[in-house]
N, C-alpha and C positions, 0 to 999 in steps of 0.2 A: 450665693455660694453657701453650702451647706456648714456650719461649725458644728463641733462636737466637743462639749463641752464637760468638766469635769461629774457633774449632775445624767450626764446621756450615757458617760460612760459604766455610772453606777447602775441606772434602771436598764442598760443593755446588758451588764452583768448578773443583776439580777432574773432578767427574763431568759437568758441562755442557762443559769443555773437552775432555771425553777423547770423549764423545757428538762434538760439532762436529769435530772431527780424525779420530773413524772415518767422516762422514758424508762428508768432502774424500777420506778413501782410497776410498770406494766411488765416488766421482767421477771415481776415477783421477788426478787434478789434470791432464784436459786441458786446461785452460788454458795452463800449466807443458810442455806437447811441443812444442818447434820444428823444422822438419828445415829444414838450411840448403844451397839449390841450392848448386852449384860447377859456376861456368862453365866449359865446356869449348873453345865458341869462340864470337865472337858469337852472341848470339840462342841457342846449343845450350847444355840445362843438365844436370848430374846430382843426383838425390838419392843418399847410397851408402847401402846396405842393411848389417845386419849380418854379418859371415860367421861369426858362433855361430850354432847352432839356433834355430830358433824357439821363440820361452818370451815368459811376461808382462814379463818385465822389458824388453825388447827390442821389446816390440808384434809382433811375428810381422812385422816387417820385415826379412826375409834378403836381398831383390832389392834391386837397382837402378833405382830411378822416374826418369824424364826427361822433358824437355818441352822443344819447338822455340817459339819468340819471336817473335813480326815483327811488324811494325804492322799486320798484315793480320790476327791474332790469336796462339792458343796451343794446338800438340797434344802434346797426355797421350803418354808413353808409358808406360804399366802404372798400375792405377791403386791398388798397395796390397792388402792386406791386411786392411783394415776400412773404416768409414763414418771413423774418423775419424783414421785416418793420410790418406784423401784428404782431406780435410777440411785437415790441416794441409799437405799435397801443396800445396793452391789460396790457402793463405795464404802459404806459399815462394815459388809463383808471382806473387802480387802483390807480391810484394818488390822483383821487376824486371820485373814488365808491367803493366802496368791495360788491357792488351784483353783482350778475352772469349776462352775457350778455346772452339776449332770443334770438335774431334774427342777421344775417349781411344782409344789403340788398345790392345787388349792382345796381346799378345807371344807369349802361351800360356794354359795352363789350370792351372796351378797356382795352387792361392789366395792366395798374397802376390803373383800379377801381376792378379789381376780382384774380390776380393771388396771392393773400393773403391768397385764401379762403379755401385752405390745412390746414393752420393753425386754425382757427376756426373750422375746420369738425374734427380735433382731438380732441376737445375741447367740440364733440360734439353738437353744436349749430346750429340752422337749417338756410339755406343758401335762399335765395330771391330775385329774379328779374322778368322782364317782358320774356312772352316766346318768343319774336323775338329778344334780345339780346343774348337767349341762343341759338337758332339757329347759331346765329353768331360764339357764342363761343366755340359751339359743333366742326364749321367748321375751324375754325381759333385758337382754341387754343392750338393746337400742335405746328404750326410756331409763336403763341406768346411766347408759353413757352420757344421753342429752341431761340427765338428771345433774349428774355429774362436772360437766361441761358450764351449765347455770350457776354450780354455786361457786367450784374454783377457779372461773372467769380464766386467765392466763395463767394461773397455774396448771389449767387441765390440756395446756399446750402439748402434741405430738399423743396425746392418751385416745387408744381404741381400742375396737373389739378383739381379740384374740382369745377362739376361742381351745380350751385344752382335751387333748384326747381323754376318750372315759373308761374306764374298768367295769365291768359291772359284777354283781356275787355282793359278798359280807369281806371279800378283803383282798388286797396286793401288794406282792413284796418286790419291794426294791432292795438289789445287792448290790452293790459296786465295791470292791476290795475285800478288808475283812467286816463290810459295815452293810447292817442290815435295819431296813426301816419296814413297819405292816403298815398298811391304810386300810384300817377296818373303820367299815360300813354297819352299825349297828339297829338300820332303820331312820325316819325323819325325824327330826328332832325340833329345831327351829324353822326350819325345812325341810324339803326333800333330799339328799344326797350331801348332807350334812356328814362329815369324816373325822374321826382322831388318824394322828401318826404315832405310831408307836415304835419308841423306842427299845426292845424286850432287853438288850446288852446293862440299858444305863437307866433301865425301868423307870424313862419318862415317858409321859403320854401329853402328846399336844390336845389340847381339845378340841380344837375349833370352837364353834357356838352353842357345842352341847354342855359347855359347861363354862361358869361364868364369877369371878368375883369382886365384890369391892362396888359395884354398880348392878344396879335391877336389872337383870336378863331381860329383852323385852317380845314378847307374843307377837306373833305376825299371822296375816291368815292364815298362811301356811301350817302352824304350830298345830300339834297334838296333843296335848298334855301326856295321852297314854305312852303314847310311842317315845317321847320326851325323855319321859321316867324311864324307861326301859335301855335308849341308848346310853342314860346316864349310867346305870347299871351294868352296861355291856363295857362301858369304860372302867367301872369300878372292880368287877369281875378281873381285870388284868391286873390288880392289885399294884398299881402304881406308887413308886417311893416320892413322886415328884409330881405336879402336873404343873402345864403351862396351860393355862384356858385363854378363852379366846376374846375375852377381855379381863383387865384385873390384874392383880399381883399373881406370881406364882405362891402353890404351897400344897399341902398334903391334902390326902380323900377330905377329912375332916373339915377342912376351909372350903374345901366345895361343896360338900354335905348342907355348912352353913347357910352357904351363900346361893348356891342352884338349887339342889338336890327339894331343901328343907320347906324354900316357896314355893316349888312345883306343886310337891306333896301337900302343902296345905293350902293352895289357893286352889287347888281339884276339887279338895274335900271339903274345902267353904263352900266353893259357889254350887256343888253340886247337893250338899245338907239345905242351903236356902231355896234353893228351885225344889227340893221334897216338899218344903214350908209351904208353896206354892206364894210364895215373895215376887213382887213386884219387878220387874226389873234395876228400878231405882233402890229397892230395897237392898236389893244382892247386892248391889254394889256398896252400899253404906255397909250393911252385915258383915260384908267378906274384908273391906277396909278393915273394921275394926276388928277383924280379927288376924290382920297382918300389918299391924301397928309397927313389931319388933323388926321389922324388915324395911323399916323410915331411915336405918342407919348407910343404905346403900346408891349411892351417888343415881340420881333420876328416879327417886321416889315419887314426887309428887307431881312428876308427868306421868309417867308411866302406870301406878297401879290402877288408878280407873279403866285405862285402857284394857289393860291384862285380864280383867275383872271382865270387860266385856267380849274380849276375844277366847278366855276360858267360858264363859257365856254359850257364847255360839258353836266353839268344839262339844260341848257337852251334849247341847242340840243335836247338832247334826248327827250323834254317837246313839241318840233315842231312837 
């Protein structure tokens, strides 16, 4: 006959407890994630994104999520990196609206601004970007999603492809009531079909990835430096009282000047003075380092500028 004795009771307690607590880890404890908007001015909000890597601990939230207010409803702007960072995106937003969201737009084609958008297409709400982003995302969202899937193990639970209708031109407005939002298209930037939202009422401009502060912007093959420079200008032209970029603090032209604008312009003009030199390869990269020292102050320096240095490299190239 089996006894059970005060010693059985404790290591049965403990193996039922330590079972229930791996079962809450593989849950992720969404319950337990809140992202809390920070209003920027009436009715305009931001979520801010991490500016470390994308990792599990962090939820692969690098960006900046936002959304416009009005009693006339609520649009998305980016919607996230999984089913259920939107998910918490639309519980932020009921924090300070209970009307229905009419639109998500996204921004670009990197996956922490569109692999949210499962979530809102059950939801019903129609989906929005430029059509060379969707090209993008047509072609590359299967290795995002599984990309994706890799790192946030069960967190990346019910997260798919959804992909959003596209505009094509330099811009499209959305009205609903007395509120009006542009999606101007200023050319690639970071990539292809790269968009600000512009708000002309409350003269903020979202940036997307054309514009960046507080952490190194970082070059992808994609990237043009020319065209770069040029959409940032096409945002700056709107003379915005405000921006929200698409990672980073918000603040005015001048903090993006600093922070985007300033390394573009001078990591063109480095690596392209050292390849005159006819420098080495290895060389450009030392040269152009040291001559974008003062840009050490911004969070993933010292991964990123080598890199920048050699993807500014190869745009220049290919530009010959």
């Amino acid at each position: 006959m089996l006894r059970i004795t005060n010693n059985h009771y404790t290591v049965l307690f403990h193996c039922v407890f330590g079972l229930a607590l791996a079962c809450c880890c593989m849950l992720g404890f969404a319950a337990d994630l809140q992202l809390e908007p920070v209003r920027v001015a009436p009715g305009v909000y931001v979520v801010y994104g991490h500016l470390q890597p994308a990792s599990y601990d962090n939820d692969a939230l690098t960006v900046n999520l936002g959304f416009v207010a009005t009693s006339a409803g609520v649009v998305v702007i980016d919607s996230g990196p999984s089913y259920r960072i939107a998910q918490m995106l639309h519980r932020a937003i009921q924090k300070v609206s209970s009307y229905p969201i009419k639109y998500v737009i996204n921004t670009g084609s990197d996956p922490s601004r569109w692999l949210g958008n499962g979530y809102f297409k059950k939801l019903g709400v129609p989906l929005l970007a430029h059509e060379e982003a969707i090209k993008l995302m047509e072609t590359r969202g299967g290795d995002q999603l599984k990309a994706m899937q890799a790192l946030l193990r069960e967190k990346a639970h019910g997260t798919e492809l959804a992909l959003p209708h596209g505009f094509s031109g330099d811009s499209e407005e959305i009205r609903f009531g007395d509120s009006h939002l542009q999606l101007s298209y200023f050319g690639p930037a970071q990539s292809a079909g790269n968009i600000a939202v512009w708000l002309p009422k409350q003269e903020i401009a979202f940036s997307g990835a054309i514009m960046q502060s507080d952490a190194l912007l970082a070059l992808t093959p994609d990237s043009h430096l020319d065209s770069w420079i040029s959409a940032y200008d096409g945002i700056a032209s709107l003379r915005p009282r405000m921006i929200v970029p698409g990672r980073g603090t918000i603040g005015n032209l001048a903090r993006m000047d600093a922070d985007t604008h300033a390394y573009l312009a001078t990591l063109k003009a480095q690596v392209h003075l050292a390849m005159q030199r006819g420098a080495s390869k290895a060389d450009i990269i030392s040269l152009t380092k040291k001559e974008l020292t003062s840009f050490n102050r911004l969070e993933g320096y010292a991964k990123l500028a080598p890199e920048n240095i050699l993807q500014a490299l190869h745009d220049i190239n290919e530009l010959r």
